[in-house]
C-alpha positions as CSV (number, residue, x, y, z in Angstrom):
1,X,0.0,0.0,0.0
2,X,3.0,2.3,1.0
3,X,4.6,1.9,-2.3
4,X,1.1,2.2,-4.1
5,X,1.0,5.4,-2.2
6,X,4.5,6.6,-3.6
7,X,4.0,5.5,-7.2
8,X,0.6,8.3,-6.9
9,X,2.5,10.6,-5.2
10,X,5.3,10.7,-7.9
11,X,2.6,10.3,-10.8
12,X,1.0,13.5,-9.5
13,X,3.8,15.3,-8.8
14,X,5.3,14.2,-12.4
15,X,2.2,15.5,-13.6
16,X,2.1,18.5,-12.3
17,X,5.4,19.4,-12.9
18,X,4.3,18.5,-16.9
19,X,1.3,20.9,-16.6
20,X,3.6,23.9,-14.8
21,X,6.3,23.6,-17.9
22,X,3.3,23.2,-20.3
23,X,1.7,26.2,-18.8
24,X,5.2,28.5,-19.0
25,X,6.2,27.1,-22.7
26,X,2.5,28.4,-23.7
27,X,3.0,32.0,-22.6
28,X,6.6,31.8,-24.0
29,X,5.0,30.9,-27.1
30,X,2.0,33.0,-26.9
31,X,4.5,36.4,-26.3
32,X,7.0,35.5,-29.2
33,X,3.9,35.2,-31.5
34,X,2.4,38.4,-30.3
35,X,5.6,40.1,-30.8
36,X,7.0,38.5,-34.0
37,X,7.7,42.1,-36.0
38,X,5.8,40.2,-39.3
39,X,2.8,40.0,-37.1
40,X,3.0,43.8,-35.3
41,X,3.2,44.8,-38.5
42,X,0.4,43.4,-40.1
43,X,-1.5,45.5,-37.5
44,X,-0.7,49.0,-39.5
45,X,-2.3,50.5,-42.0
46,X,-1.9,49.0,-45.5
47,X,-0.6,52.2,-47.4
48,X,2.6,53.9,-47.9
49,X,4.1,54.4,-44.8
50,X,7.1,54.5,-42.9
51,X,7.5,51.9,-41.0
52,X,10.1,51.9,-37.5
53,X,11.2,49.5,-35.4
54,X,13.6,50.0,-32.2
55,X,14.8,47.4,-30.0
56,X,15.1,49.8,-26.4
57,X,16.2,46.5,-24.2
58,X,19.3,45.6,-26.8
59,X,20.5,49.5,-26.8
60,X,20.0,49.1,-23.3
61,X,22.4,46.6,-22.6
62,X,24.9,47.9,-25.0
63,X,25.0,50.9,-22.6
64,X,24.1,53.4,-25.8
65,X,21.1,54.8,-24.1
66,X,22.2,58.2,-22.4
67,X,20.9,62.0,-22.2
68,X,19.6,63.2,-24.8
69,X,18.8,67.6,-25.5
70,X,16.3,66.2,-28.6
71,X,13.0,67.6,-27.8
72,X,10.2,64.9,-28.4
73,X,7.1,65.9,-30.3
74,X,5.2,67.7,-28.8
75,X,2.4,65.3,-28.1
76,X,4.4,62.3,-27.0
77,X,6.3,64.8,-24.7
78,X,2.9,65.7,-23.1
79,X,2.1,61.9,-22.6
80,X,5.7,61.7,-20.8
81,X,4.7,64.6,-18.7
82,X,1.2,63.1,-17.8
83,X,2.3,59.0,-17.0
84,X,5.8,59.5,-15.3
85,X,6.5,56.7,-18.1
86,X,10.5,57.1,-18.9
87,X,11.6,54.9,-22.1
88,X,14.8,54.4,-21.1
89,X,13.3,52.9,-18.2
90,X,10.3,51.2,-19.0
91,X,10.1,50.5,-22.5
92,X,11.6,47.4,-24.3
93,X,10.7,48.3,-27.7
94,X,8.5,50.0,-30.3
95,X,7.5,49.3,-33.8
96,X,5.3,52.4,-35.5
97,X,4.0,53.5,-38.8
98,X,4.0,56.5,-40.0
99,X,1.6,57.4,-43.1
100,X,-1.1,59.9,-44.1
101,X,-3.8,58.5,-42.0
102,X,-1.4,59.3,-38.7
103,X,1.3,58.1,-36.4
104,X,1.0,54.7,-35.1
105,X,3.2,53.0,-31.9
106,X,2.6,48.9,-30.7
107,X,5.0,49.7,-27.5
108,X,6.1,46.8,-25.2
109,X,7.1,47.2,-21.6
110,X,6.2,48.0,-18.2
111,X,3.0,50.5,-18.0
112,X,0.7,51.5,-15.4
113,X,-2.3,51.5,-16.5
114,X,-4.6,53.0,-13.3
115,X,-2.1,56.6,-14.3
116,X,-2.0,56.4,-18.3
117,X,-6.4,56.3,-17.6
118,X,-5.8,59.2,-14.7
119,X,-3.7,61.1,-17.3
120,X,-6.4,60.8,-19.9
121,X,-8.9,62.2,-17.8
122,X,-7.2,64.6,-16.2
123,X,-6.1,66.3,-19.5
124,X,-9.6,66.9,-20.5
125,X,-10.0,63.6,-22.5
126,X,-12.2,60.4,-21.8
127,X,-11.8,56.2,-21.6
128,X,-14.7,54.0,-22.3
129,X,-13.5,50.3,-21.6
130,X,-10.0,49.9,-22.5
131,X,-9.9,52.9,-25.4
132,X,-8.6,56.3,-23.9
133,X,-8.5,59.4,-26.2
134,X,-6.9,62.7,-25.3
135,X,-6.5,66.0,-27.7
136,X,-3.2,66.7,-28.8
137,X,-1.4,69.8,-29.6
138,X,-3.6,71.0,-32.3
139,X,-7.0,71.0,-33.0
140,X,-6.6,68.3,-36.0
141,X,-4.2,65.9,-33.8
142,X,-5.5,63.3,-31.3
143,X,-4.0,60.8,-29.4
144,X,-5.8,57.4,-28.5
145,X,-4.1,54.5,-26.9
146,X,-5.5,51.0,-25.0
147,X,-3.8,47.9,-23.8
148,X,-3.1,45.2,-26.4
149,X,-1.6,43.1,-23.5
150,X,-0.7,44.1,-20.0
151,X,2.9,44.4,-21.6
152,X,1.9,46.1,-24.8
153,X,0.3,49.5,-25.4
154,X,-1.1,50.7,-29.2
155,X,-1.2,54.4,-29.1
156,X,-1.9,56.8,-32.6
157,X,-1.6,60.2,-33.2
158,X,-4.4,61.2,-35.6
159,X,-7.0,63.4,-37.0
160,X,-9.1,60.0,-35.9
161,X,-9.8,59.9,-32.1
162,X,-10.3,56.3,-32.4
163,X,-7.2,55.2,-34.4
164,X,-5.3,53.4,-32.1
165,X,-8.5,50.6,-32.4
166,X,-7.2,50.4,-35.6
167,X,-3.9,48.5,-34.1
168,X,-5.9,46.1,-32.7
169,X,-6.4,43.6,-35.3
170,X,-3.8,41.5,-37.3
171,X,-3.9,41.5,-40.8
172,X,-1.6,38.5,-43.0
173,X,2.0,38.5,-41.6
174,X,4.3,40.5,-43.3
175,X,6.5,38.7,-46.2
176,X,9.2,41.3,-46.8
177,X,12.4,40.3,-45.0
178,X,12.7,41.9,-41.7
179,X,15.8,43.3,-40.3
180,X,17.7,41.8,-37.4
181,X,19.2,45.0,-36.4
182,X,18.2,46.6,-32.9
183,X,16.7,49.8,-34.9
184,X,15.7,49.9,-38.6
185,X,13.2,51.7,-40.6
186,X,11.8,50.9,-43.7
187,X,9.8,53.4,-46.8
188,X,9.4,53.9,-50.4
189,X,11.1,56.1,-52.6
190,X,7.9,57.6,-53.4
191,X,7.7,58.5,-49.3
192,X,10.1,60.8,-49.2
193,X,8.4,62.9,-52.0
194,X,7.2,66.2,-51.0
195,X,9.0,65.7,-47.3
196,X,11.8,68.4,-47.3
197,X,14.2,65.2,-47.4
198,X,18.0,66.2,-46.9
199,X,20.1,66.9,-49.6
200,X,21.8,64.1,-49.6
201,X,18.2,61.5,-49.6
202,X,16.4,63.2,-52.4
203,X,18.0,60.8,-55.1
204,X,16.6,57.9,-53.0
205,X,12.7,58.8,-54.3
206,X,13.3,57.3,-57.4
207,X,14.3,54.0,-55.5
208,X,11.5,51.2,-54.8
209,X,12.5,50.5,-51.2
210,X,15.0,51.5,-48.9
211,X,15.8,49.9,-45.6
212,X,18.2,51.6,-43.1
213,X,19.5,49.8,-40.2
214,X,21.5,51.2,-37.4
215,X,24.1,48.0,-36.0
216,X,27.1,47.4,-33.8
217,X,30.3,48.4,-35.2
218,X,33.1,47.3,-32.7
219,X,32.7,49.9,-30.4
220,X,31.1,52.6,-32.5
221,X,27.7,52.3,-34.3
222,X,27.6,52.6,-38.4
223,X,24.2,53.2,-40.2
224,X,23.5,50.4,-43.5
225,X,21.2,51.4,-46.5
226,X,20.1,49.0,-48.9
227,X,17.9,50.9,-51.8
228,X,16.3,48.6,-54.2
229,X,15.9,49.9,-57.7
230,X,13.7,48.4,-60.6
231,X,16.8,47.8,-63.3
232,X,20.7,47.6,-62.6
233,X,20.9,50.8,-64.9
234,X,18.7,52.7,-62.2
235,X,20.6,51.4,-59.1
236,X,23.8,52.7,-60.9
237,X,22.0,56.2,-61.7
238,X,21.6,56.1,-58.2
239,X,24.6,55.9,-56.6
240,X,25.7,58.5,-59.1
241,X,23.2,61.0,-58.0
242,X,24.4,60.1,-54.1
243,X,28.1,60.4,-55.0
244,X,26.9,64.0,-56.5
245,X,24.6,64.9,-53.5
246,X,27.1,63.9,-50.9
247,X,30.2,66.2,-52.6
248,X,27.3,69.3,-53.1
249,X,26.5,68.8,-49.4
250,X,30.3,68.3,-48.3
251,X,30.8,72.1,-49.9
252,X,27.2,73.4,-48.3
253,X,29.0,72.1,-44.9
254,X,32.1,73.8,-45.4
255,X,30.7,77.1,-46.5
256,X,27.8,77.5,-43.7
257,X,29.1,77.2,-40.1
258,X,25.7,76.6,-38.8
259,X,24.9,73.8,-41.0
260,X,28.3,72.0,-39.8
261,X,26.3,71.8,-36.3
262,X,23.4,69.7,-37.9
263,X,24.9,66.0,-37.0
264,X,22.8,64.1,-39.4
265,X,24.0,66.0,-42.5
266,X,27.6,65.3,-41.3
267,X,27.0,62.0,-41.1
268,X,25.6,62.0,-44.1
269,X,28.6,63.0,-46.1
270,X,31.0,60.6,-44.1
271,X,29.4,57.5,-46.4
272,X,30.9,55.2,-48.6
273,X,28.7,54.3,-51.1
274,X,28.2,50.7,-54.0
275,X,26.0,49.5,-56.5
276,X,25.5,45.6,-56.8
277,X,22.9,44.8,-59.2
278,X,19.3,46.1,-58.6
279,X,20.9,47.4,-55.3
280,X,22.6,50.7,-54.1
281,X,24.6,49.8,-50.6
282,X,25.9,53.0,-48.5
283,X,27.2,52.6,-44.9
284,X,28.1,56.2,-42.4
285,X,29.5,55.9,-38.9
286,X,27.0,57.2,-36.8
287,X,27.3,59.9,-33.4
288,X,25.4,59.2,-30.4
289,X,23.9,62.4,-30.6
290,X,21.3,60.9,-33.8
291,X,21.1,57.6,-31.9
292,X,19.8,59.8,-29.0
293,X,17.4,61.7,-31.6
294,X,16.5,58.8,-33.0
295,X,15.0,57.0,-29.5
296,X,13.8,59.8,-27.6
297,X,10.5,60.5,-27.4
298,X,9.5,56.9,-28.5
């Protein structure tokens, strides 16, 4: 009977040791699935946008994270103000959209949720269920944002007070390749139409896609472009048109003192620059100051 007794004993504690790892390798699943970048980004709107993604947690660890003088815009900056939420504290990453219809985040961290509904309210806006909807700094901008997950915010800047409901749907995963870097953004040549882009970019709105990536270089960062042209005789129009822009801009700098403070068009004319095939490759060695730009106020 004793050993009868044992042989349950270890039966049930075998099988609840099964159900425990069964339980944990679910939710493992369940958050890589939710968080798989071809899935979050299935979520944005279908058009021409730019699309974002920044791994906070990886730049974290690699200590690049510091203070930054960048001033957010102007409605995120008023969301900081109203949550006490610090990025560099709390959030582990972002992916966002940018396009016509407005600005679109799918955050993932650490949120409370009891101030982000107090902060709503308290700036004149409203939450009904999850949705909370605040206005932003001008008449024709609102912000709306709601849990996706206790982890995981979706929060839009829009003329549409309900956009962020928007994020709450998946659409069929995304198929183009997805970068590995810890912060990359992806747009069409056609985006950068009609956006005051730099000197140095304007060639790039004749290209099909473009994909910059910001990696580990040793111990300094370097920014990688890969524009994708239609023929081989585009891509190598291309790089002639950068070659050009980056000399044009090299003089602009050394003529204008004041431009010489702008970091991103200097390190924008520190490139190196190929064509291979349907491709146009340029690497620059980036400053901390841009990465700083680049991840505050997200």
């Amino acid at each position: 009977m004793a050993v009868v007794t044992r042989r349950i004993a270890l039966l049930a504690l075998f099988g609840g040791l099964l159900l425990i790892s069964g339980t944990a390798g679910y939710k493992i699943h369940s958050q890589r699935a939710f968080f798989d970048k071809r899935v979050l980004l299935s979520r944005f709107p279908a058009e021409e946008a730019f699309a974002m993604s920044i791994d906070v947690s990886a730049l974290r660890t690699a200590r690049l994270l510091g203070d930054s003088k960048a001033t957010p815009e102007p409605e995120y900056k008023q969301f900081l103000e109203g949550t006490g939420f610090d990025y560099k504290r709390d959030l582990d990453s972002v992916v966002a959209s940018f396009s016509r219809s407005g600005t679109f985040f799918i955050a993932r961290g650490r949120f409370n949720w009891a101030k982000l509904r107090a902060y709503a309210e308290r700036e004149g806006g409203s939450c009904y269920q999850d949705l909370c909807r605040v206005q932003g700094s001008r008449p024709d901008r609102h912000i709306s944002f709601l849990p996706l997950r206790d982890d995981a915010i979706a929060l839009a800047v829009s003329t549409d007070d309900l956009a962020a409901v928007r994020l709450t749907k998946t659409g069929p995963p995304v198929t183009a390749p997805i970068p590995a870097a810890p912060v990359w953004i992806s747009f069409s040549g056609s985006g950068l139409r009609g956006n005051n882009a730099p000197t140095l970019l304007s060639p790039l709105t004749g290209a099909d896609r473009i994909v910059i990536t910001l990696e580990p270089a040793g111990q300094a960062i370097e920014a990688h472009m890969e524009a994708t042209c239609r023929t081989p005789d585009d891509a190598k129009i291309l790089a002639s048109q950068i070659h050009s822009a980056t000399a044009i801009l090299k003089d602009r700098l050394a003529l204008d003192k004041r431009a010489a403070d702008d970091y991103v068009e200097t390190m924008l004319t520190a490139g190196s620059f190929s064509q291979q095939d349907r491709r146009v490759i340029g690497k620059w060695p980036v400053s901390k100051s841009l990465l700083d730009a680049l991840t505050t106020g997200l």
